[in-house]
PDB file with SEQRES, HELIX, SHEET and CRYST1 records, atoms N, CA, C and O in Angstrom:
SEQRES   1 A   64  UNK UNK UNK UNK UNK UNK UNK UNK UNK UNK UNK UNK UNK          
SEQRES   2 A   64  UNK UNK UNK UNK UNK UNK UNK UNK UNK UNK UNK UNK UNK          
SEQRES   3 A   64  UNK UNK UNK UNK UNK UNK UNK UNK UNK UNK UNK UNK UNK          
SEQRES   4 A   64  UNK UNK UNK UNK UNK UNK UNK UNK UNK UNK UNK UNK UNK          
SEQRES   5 A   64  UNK UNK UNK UNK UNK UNK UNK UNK UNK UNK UNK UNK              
HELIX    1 AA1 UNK A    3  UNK A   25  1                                  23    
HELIX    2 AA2 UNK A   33  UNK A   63  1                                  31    
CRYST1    1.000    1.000    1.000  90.00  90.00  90.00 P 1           1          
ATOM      1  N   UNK A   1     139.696  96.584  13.791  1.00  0.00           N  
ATOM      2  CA  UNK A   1     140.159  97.700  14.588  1.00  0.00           C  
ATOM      3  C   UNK A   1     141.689  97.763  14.593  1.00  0.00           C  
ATOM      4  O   UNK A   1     142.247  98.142  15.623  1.00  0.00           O  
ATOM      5  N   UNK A   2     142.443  97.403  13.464  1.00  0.00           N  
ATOM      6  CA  UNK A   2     143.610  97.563  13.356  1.00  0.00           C  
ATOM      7  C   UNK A   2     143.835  99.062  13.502  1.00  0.00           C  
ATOM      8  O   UNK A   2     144.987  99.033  13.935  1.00  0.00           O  
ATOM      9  N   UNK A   3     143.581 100.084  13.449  1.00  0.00           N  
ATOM     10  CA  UNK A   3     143.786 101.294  13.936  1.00  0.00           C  
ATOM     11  C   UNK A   3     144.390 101.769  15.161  1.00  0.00           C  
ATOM     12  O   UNK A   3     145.299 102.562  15.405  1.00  0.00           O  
ATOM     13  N   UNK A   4     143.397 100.847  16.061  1.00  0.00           N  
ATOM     14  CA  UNK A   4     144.416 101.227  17.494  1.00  0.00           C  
ATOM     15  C   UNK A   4     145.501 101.189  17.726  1.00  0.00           C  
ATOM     16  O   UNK A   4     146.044 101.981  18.496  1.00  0.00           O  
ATOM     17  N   UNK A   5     146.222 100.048  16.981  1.00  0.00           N  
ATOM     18  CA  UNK A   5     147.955  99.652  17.523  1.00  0.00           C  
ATOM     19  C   UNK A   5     148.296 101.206  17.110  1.00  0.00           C  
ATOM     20  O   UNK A   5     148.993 101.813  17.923  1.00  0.00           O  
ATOM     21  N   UNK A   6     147.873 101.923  15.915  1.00  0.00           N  
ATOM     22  CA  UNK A   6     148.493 102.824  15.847  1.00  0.00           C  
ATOM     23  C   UNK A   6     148.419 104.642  16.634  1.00  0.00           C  
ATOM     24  O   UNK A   6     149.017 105.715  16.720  1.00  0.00           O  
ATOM     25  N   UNK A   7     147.631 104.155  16.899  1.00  0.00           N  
ATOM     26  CA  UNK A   7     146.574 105.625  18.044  1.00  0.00           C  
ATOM     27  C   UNK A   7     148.031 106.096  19.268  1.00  0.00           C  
ATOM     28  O   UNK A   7     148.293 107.275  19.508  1.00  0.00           O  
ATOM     29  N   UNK A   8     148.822 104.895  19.907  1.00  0.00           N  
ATOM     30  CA  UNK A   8     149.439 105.721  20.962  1.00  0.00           C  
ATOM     31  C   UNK A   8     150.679 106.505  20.038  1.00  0.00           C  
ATOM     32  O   UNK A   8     151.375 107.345  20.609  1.00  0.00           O  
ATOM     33  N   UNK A   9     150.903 106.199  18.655  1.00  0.00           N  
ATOM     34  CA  UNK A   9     152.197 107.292  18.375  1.00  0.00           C  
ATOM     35  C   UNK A   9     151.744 108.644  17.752  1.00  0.00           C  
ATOM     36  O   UNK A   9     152.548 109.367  17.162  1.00  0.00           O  
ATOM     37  N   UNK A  10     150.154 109.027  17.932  1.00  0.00           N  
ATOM     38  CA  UNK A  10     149.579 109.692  17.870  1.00  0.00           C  
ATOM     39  C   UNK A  10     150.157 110.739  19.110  1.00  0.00           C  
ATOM     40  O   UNK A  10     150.496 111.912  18.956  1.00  0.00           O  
ATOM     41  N   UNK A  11     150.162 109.967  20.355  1.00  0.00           N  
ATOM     42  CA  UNK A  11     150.305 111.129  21.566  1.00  0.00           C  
ATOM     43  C   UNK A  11     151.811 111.520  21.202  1.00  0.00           C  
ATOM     44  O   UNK A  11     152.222 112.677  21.301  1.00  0.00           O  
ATOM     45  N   UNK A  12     152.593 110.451  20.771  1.00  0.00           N  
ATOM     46  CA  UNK A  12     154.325 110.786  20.538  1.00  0.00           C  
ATOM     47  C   UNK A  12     154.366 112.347  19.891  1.00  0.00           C  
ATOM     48  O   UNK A  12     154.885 113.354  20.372  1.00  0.00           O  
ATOM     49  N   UNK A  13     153.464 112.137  18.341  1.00  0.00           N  
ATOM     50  CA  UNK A  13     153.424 113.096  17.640  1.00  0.00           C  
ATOM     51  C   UNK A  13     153.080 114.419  18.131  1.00  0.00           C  
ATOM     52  O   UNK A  13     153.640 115.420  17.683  1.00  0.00           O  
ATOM     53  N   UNK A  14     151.884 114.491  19.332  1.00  0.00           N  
ATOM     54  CA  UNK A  14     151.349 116.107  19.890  1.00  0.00           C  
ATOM     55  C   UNK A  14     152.620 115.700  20.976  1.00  0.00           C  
ATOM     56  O   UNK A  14     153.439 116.603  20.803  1.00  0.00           O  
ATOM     57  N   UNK A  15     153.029 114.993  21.759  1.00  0.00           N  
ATOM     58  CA  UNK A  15     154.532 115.647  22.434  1.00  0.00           C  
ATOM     59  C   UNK A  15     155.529 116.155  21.964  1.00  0.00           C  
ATOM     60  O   UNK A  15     156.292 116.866  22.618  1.00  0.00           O  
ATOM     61  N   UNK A  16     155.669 115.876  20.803  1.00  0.00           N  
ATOM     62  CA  UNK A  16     157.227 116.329  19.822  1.00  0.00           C  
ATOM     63  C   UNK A  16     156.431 117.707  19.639  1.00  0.00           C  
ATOM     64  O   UNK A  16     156.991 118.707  20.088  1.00  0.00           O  
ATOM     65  N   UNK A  17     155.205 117.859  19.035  1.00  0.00           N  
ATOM     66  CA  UNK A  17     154.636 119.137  18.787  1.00  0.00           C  
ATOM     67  C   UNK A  17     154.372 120.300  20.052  1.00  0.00           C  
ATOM     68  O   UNK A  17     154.389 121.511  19.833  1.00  0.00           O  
ATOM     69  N   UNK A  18     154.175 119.811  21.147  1.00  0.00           N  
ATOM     70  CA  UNK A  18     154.370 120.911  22.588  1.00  0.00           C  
ATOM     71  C   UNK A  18     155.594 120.842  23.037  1.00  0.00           C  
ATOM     72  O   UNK A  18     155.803 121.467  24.077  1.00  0.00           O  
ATOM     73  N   UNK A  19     156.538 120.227  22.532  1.00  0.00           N  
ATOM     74  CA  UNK A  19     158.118 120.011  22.868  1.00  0.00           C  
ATOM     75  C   UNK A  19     158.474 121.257  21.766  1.00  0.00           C  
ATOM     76  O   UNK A  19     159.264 121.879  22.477  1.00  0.00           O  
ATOM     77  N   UNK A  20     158.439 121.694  21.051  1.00  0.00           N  
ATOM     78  CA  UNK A  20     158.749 122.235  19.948  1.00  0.00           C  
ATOM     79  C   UNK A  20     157.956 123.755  20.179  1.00  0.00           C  
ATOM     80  O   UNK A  20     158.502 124.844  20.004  1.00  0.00           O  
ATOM     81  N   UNK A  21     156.602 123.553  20.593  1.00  0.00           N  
ATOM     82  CA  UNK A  21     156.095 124.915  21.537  1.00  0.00           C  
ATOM     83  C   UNK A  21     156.850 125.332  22.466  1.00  0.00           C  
ATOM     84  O   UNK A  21     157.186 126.501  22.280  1.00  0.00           O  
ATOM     85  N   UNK A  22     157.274 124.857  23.418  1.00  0.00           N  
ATOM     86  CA  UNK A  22     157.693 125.241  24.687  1.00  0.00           C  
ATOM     87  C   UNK A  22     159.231 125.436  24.157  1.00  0.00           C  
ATOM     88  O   UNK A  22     159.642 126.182  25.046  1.00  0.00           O  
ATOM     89  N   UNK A  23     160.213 125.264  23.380  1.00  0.00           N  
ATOM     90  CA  UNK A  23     161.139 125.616  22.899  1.00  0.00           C  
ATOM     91  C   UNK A  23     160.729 126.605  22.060  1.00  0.00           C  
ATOM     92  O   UNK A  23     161.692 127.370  22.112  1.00  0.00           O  
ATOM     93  N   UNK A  24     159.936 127.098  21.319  1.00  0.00           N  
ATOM     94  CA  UNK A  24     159.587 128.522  20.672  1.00  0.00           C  
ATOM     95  C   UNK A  24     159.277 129.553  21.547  1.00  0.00           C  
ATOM     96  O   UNK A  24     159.524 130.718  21.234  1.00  0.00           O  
ATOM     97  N   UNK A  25     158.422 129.064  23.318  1.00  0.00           N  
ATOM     98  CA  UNK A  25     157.880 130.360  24.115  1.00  0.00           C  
ATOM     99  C   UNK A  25     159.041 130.660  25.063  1.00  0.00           C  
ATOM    100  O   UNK A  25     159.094 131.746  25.638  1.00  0.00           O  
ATOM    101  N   UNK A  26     160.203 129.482  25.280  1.00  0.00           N  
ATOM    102  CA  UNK A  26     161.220 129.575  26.117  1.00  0.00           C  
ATOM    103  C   UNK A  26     161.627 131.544  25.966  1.00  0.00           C  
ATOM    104  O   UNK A  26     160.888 132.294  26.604  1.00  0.00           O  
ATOM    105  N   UNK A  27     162.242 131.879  25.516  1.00  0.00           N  
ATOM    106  CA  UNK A  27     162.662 133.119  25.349  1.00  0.00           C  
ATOM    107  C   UNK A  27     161.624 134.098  25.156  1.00  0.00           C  
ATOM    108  O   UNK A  27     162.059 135.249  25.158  1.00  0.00           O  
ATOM    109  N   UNK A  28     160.716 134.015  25.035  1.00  0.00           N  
ATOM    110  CA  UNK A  28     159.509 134.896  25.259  1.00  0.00           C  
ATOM    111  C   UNK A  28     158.871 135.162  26.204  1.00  0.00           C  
ATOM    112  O   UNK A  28     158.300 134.223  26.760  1.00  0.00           O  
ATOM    113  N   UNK A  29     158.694 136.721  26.834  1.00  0.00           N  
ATOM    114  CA  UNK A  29     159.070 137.377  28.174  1.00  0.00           C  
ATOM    115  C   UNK A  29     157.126 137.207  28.582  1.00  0.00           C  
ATOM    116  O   UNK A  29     156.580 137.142  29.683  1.00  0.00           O  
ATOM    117  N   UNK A  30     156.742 137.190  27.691  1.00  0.00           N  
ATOM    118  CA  UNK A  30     154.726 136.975  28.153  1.00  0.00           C  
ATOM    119  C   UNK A  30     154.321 135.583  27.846  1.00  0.00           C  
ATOM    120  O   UNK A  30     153.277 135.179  28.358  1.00  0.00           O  
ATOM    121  N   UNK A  31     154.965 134.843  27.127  1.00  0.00           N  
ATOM    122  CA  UNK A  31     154.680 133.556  26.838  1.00  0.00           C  
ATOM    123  C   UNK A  31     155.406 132.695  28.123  1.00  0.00           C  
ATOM    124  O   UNK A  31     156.503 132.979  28.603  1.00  0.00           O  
ATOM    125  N   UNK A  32     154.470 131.506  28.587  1.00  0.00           N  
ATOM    126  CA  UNK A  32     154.896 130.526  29.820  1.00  0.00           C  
ATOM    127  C   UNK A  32     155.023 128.770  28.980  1.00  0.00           C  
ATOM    128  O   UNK A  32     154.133 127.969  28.694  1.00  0.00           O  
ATOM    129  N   UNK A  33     156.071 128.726  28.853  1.00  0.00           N  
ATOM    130  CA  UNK A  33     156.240 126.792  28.252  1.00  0.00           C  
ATOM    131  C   UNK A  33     155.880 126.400  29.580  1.00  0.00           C  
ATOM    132  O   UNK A  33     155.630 125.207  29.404  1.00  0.00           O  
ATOM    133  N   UNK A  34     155.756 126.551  30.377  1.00  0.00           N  
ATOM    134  CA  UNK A  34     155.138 125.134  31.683  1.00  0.00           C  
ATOM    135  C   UNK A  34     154.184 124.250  30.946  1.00  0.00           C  
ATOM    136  O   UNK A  34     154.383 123.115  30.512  1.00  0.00           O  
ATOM    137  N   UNK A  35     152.999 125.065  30.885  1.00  0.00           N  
ATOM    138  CA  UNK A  35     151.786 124.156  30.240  1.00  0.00           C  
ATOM    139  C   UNK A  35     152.046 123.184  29.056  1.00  0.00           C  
ATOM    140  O   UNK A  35     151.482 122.098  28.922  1.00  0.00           O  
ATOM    141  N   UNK A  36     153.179 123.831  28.027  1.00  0.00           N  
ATOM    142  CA  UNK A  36     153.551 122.942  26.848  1.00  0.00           C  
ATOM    143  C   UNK A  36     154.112 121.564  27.307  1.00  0.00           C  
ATOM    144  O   UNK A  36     153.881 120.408  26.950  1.00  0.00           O  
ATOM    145  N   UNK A  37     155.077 122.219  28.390  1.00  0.00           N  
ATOM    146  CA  UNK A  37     155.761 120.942  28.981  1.00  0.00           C  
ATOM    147  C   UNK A  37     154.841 119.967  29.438  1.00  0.00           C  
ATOM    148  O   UNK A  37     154.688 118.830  28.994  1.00  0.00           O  
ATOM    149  N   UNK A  38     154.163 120.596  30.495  1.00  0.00           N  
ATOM    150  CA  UNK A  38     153.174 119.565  30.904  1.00  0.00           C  
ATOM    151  C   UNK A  38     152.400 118.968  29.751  1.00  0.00           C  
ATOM    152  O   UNK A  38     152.428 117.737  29.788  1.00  0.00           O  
ATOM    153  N   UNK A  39     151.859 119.367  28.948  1.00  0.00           N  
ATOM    154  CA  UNK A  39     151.439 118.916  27.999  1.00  0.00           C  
ATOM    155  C   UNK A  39     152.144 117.977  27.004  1.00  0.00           C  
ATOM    156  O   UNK A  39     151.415 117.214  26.369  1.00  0.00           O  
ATOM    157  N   UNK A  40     153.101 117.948  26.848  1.00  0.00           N  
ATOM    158  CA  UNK A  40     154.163 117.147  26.369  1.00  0.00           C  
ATOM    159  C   UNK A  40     154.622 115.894  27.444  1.00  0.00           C  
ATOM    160  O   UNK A  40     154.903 114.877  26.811  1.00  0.00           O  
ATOM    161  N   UNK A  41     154.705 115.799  28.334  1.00  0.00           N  
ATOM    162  CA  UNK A  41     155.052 115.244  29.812  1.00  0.00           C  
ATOM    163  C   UNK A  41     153.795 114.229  29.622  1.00  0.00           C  
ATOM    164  O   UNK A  41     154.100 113.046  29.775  1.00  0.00           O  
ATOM    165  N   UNK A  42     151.921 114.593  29.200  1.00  0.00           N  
ATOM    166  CA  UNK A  42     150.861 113.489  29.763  1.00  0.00           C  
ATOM    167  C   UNK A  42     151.245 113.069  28.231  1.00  0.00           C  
ATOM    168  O   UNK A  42     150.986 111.866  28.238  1.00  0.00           O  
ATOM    169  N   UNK A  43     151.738 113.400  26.867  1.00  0.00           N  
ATOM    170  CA  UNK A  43     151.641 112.593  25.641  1.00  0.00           C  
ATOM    171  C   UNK A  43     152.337 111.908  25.812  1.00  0.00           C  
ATOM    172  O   UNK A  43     151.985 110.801  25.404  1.00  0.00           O  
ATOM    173  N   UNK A  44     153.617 111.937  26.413  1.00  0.00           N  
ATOM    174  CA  UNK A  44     154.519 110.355  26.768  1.00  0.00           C  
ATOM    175  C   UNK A  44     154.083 109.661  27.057  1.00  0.00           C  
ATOM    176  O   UNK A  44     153.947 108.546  26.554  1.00  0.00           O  
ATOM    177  N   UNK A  45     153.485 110.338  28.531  1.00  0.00           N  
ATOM    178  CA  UNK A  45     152.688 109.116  29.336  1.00  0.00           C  
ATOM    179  C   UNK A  45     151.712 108.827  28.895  1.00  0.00           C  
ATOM    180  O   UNK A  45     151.241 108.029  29.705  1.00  0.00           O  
ATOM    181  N   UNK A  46     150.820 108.982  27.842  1.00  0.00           N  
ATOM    182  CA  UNK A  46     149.770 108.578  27.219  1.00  0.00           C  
ATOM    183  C   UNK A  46     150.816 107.431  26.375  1.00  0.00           C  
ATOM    184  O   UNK A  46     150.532 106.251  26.582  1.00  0.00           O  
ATOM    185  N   UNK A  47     151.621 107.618  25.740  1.00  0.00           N  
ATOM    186  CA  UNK A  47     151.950 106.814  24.756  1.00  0.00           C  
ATOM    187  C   UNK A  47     152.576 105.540  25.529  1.00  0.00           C  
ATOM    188  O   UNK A  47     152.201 104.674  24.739  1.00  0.00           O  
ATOM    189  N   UNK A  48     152.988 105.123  26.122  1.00  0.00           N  
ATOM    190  CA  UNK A  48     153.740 104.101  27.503  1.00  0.00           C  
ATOM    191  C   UNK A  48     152.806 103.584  27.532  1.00  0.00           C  
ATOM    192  O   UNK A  48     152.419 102.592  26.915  1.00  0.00           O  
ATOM    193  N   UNK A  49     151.980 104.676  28.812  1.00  0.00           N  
ATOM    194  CA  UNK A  49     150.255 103.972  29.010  1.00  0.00           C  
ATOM    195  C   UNK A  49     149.343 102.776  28.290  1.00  0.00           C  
ATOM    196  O   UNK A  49     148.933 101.704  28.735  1.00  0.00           O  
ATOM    197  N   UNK A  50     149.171 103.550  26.715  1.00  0.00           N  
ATOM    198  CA  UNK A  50     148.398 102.961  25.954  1.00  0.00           C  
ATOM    199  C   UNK A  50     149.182 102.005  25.576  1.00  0.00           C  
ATOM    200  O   UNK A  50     148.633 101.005  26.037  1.00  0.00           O  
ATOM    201  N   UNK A  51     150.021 101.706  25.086  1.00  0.00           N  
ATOM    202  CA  UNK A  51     150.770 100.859  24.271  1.00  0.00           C  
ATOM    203  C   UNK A  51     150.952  99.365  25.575  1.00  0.00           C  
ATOM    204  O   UNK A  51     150.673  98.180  25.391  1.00  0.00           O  
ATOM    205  N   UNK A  52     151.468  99.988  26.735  1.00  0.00           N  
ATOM    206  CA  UNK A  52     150.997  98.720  27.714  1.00  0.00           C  
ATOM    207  C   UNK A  52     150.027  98.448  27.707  1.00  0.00           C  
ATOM    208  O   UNK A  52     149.786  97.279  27.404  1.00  0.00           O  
ATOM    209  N   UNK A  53     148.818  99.427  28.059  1.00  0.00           N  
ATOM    210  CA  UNK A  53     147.385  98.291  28.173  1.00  0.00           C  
ATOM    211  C   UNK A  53     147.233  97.745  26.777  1.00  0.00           C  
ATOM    212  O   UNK A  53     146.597  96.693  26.714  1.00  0.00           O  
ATOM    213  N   UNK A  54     147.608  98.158  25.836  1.00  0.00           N  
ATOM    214  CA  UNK A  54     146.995  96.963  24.407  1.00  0.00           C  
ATOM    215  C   UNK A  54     147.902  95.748  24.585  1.00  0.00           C  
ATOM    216  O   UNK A  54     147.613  94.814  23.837  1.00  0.00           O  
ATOM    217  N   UNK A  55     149.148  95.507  25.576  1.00  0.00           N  
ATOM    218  CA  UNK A  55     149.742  94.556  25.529  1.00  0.00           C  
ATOM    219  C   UNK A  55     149.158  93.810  26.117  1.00  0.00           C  
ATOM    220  O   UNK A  55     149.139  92.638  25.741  1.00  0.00           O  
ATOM    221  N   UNK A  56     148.435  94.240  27.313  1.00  0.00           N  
ATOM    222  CA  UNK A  56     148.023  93.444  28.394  1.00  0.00           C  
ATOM    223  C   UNK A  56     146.858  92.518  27.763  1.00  0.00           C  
ATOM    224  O   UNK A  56     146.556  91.338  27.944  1.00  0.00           O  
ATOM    225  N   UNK A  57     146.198  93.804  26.741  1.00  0.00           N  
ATOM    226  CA  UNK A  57     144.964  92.995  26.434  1.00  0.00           C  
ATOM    227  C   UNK A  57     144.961  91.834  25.468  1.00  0.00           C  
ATOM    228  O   UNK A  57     144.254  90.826  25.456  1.00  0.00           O  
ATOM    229  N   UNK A  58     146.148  92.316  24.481  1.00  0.00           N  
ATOM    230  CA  UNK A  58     146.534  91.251  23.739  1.00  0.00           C  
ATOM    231  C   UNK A  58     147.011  90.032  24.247  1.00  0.00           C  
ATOM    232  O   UNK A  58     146.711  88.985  23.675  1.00  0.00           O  
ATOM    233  N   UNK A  59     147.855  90.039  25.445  1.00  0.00           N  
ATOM    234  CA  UNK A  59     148.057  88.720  26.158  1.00  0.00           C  
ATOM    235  C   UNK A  59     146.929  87.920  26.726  1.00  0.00           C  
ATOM    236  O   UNK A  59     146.808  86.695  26.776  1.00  0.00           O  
ATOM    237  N   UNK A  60     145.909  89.120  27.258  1.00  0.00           N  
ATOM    238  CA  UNK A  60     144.698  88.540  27.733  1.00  0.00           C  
ATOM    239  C   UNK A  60     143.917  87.967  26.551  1.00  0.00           C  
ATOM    240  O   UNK A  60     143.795  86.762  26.773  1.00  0.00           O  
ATOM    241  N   UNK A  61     143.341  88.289  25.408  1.00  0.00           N  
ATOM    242  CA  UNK A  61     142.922  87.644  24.644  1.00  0.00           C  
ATOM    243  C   UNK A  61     143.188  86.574  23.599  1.00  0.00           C  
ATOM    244  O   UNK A  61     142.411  85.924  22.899  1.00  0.00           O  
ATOM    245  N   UNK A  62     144.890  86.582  23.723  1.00  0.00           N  
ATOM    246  CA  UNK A  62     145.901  84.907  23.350  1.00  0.00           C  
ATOM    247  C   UNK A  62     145.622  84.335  24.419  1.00  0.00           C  
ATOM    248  O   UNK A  62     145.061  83.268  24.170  1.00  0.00           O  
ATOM    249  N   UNK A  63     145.725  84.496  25.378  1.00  0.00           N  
ATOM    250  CA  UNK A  63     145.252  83.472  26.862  1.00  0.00           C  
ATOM    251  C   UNK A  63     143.743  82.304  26.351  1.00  0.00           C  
ATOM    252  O   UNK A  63     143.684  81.086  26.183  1.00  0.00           O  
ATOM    253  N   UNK A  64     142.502  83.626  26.220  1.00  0.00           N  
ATOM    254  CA  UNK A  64     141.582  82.734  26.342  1.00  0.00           C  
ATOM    255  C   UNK A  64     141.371  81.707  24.991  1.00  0.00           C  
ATOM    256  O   UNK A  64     140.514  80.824  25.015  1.00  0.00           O  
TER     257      UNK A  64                                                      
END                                                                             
């Protein structure tokens, strides 16, 4: 399951990508970037998130 280490720069990648939305709807008078933002805002925190708990778990499973 070497895959996972790489899964949280997955969320990096869709934040740079709704970061990059919400800078295209900024000036557009019917278009709203809130949601992009927010959406960009939980991929950080997905990426932090995840990347700590695989630390945790990795310490937990050098432990036992």
């Amino acid at each position: 399951m070497s895959f996972l280490k790489y899964t949280p720069y997955v969320y990096l990648i869709l934040a740079a990508f709704f970061i990059y939305d919400a800078i295209e709807k900024w000036n557009v008078a019917d278009a709203t970037p809130v949601l992009s933002l927010l959406m960009a805002g939980l991929g950080i925190f997905m990426f932090f998130f995840r990347r700590r708990f695989a630390k945790k778990m990795q310490d937990r499973n050098g432990k036992s």
